[in-house]
The first five atom37 places (N, CA, C, CB, O) and aatype in JSON, in Angstrom:
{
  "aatype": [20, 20, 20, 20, 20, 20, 20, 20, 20, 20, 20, 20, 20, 20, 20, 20, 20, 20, 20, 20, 20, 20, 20, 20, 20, 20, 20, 20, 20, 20, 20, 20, 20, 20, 20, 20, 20, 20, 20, 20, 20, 20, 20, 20, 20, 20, 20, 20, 20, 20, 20, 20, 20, 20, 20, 20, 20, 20],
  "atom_mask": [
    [1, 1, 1, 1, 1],
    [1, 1, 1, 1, 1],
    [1, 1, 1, 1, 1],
    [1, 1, 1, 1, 1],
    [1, 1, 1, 1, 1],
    [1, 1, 1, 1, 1],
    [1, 1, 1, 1, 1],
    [1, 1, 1, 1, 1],
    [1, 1, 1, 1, 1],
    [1, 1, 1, 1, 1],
    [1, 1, 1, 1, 1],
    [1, 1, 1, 1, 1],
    [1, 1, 1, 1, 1],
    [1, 1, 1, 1, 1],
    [1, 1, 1, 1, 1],
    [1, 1, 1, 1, 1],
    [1, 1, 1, 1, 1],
    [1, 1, 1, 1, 1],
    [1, 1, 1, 1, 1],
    [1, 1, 1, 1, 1],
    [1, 1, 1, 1, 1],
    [1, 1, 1, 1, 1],
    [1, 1, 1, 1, 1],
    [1, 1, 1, 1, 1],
    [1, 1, 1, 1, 1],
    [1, 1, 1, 1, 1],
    [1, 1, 1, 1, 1],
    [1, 1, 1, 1, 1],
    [1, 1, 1, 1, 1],
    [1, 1, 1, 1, 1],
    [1, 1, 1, 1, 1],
    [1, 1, 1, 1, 1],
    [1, 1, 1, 1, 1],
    [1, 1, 1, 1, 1],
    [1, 1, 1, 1, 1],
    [1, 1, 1, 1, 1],
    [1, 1, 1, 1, 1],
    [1, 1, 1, 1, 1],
    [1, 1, 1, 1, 1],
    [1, 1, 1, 1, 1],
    [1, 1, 1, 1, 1],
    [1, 1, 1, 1, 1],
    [1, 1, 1, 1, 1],
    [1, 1, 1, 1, 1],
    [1, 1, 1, 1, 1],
    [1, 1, 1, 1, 1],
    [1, 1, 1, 1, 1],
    [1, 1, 1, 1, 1],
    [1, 1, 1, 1, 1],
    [1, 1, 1, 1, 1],
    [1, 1, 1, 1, 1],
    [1, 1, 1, 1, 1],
    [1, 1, 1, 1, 1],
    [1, 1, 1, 1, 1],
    [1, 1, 1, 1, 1],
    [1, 1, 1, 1, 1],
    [1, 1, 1, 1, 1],
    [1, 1, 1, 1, 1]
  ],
  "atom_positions": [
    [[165.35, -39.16, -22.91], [165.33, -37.82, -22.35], [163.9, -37.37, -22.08], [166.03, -36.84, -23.29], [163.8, -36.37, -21.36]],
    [[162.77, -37.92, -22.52], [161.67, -37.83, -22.73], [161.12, -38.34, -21.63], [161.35, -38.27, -23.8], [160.2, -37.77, -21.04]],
    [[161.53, -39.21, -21.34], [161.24, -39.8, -19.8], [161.4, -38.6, -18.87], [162.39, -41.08, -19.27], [160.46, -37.96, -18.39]],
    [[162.66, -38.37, -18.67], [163.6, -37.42, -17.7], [162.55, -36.17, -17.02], [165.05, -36.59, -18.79], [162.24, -35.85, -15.87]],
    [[162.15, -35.62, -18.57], [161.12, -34.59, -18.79], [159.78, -34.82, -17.74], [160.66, -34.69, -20.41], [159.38, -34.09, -16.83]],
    [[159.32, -36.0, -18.21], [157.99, -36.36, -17.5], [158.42, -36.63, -16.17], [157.17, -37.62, -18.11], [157.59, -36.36, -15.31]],
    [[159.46, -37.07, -15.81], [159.49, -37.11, -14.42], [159.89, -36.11, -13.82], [160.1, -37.99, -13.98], [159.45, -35.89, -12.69]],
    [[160.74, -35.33, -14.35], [160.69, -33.81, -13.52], [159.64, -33.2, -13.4], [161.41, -32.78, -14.02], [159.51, -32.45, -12.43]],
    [[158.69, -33.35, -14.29], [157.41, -32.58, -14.31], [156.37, -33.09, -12.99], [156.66, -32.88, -15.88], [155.67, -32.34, -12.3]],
    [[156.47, -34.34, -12.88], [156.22, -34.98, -11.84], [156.23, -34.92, -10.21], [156.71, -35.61, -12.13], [155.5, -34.95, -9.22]],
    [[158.11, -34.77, -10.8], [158.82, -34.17, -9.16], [158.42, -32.43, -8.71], [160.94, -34.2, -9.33], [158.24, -32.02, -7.56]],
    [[158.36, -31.83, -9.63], [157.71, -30.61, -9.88], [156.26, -30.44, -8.77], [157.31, -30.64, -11.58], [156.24, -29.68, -7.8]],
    [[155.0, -31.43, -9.26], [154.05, -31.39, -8.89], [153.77, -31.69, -7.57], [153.57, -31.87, -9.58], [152.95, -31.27, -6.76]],
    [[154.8, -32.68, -7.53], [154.63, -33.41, -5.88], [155.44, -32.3, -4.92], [155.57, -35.3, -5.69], [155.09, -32.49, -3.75]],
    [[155.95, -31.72, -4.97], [157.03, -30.25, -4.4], [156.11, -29.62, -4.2], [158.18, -29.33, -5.36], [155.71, -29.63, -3.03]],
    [[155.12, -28.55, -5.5], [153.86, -28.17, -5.11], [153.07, -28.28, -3.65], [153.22, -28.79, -5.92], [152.84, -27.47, -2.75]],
    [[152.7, -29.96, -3.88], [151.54, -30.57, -3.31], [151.74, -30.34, -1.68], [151.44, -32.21, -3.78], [150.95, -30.03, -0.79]],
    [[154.0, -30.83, -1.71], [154.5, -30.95, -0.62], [154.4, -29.77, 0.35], [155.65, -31.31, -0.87], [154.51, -29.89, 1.57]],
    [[154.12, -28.26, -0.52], [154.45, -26.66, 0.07], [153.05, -26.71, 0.8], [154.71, -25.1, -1.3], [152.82, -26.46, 1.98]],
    [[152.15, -27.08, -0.21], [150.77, -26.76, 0.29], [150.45, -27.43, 1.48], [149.73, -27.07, -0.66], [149.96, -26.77, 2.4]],
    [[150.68, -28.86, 1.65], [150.31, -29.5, 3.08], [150.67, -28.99, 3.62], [150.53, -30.55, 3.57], [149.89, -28.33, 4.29]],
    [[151.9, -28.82, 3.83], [153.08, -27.99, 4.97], [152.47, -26.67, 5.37], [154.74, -27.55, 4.2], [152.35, -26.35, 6.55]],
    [[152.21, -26.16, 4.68], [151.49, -24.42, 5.03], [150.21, -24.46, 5.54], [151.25, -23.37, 3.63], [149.76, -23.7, 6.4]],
    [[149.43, -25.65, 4.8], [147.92, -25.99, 5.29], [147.8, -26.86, 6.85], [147.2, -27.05, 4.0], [147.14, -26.39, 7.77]],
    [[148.59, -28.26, 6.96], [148.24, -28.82, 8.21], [150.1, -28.95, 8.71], [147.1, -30.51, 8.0], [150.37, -29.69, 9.66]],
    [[150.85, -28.44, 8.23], [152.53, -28.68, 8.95], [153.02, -29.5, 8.67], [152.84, -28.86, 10.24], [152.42, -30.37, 8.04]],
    [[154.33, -29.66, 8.99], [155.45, -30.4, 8.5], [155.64, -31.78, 9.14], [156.65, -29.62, 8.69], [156.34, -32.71, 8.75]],
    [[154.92, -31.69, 10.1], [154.92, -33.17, 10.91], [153.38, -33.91, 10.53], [155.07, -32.88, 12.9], [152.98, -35.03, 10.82]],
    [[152.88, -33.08, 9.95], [150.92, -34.27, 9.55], [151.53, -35.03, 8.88], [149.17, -33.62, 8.4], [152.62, -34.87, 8.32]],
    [[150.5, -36.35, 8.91], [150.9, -37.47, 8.34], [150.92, -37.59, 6.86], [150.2, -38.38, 8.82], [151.67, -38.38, 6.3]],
    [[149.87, -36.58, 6.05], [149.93, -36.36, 4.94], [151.02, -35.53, 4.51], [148.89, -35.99, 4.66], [151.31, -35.63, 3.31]],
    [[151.72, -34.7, 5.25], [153.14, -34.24, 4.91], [154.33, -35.1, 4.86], [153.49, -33.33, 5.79], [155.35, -34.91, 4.21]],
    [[154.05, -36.03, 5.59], [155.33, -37.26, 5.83], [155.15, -38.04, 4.62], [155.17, -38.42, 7.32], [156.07, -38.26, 3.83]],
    [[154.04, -38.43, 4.49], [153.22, -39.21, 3.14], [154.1, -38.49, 1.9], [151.15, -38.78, 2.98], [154.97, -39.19, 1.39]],
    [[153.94, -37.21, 1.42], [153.76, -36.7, 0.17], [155.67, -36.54, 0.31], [152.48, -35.12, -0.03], [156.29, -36.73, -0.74]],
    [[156.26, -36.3, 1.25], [157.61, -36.19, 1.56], [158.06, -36.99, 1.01], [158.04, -36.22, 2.7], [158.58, -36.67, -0.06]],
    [[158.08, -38.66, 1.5], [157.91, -40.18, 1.34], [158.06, -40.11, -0.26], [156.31, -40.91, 1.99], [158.92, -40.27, -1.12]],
    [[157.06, -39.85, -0.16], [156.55, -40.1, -2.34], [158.11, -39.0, -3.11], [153.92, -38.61, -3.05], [158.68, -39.33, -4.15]],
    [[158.25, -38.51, -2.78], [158.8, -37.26, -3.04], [160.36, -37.58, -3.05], [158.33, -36.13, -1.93], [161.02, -37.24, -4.03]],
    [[160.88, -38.15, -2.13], [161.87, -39.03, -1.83], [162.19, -39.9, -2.81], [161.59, -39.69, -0.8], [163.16, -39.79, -3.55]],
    [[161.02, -41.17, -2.81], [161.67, -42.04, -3.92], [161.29, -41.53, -5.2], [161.28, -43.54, -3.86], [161.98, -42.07, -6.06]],
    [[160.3, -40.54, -5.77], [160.94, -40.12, -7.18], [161.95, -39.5, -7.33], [160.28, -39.43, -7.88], [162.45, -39.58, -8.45]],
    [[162.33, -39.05, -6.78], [164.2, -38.71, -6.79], [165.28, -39.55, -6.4], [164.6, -37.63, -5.86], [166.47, -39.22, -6.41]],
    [[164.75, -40.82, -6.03], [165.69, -41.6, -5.91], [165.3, -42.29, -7.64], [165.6, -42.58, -4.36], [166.29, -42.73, -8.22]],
    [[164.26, -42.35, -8.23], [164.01, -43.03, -9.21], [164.59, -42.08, -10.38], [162.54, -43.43, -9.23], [165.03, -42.5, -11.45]],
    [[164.52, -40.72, -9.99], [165.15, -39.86, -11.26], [166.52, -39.91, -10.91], [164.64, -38.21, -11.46], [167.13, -39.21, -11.71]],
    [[167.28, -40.43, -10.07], [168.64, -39.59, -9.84], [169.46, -40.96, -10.33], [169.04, -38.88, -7.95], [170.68, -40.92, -10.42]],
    [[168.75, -42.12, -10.63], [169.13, -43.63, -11.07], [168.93, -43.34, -12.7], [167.95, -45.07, -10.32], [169.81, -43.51, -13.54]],
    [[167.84, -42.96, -12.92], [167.7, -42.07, -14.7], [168.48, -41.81, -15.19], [167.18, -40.85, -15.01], [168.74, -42.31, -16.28]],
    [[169.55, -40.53, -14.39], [170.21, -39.18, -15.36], [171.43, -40.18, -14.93], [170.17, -37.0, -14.8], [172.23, -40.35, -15.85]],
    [[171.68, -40.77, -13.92], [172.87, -41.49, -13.99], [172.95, -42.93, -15.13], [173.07, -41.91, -12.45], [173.99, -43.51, -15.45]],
    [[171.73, -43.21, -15.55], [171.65, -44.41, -16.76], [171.96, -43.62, -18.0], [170.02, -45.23, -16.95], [172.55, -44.05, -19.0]],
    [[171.5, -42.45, -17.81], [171.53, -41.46, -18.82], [172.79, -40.81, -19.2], [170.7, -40.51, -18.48], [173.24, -40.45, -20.28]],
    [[173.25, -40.77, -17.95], [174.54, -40.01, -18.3], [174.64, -38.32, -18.11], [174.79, -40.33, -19.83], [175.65, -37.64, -18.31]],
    [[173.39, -37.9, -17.7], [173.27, -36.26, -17.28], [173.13, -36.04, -16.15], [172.25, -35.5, -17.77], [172.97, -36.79, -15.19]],
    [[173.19, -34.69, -16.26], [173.32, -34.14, -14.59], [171.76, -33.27, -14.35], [175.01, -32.76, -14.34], [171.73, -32.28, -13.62]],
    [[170.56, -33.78, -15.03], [169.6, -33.28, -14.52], [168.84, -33.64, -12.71], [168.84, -33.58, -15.63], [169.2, -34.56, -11.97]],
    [[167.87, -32.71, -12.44], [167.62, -33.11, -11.29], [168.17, -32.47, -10.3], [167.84, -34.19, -11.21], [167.96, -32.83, -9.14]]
  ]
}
């Protein structure tokens, strides 16, 4: 569960990172597609977690 934690905290940060590009250079810069990208597969990596896990976090 300790895992779970750190990676939400994670997915958390990159969401952040994701608002700020978007507002700073838009939704189509390449660093928005980039941080999107990243953003994507930690939720594909947490949503494989809570299902090993057995919870419905995320």
């Amino acid at each position: 569960m300790d895992r779970l934690y750190h990676l939400d905290s994670i997915i958390e940060a990159k969401r952040r990172r994701m608002s700020d590009i978007v507002n700073k250079e838009g939704l189509t810069s390449i660093k928005a597609i980039r941080c999107s990208q990243e953003l994507d597969e930690l939720l594909i990596v947490a949503q494989k977690q809570t299902h090993v896990s057995g919870t419905n976090k995320v």
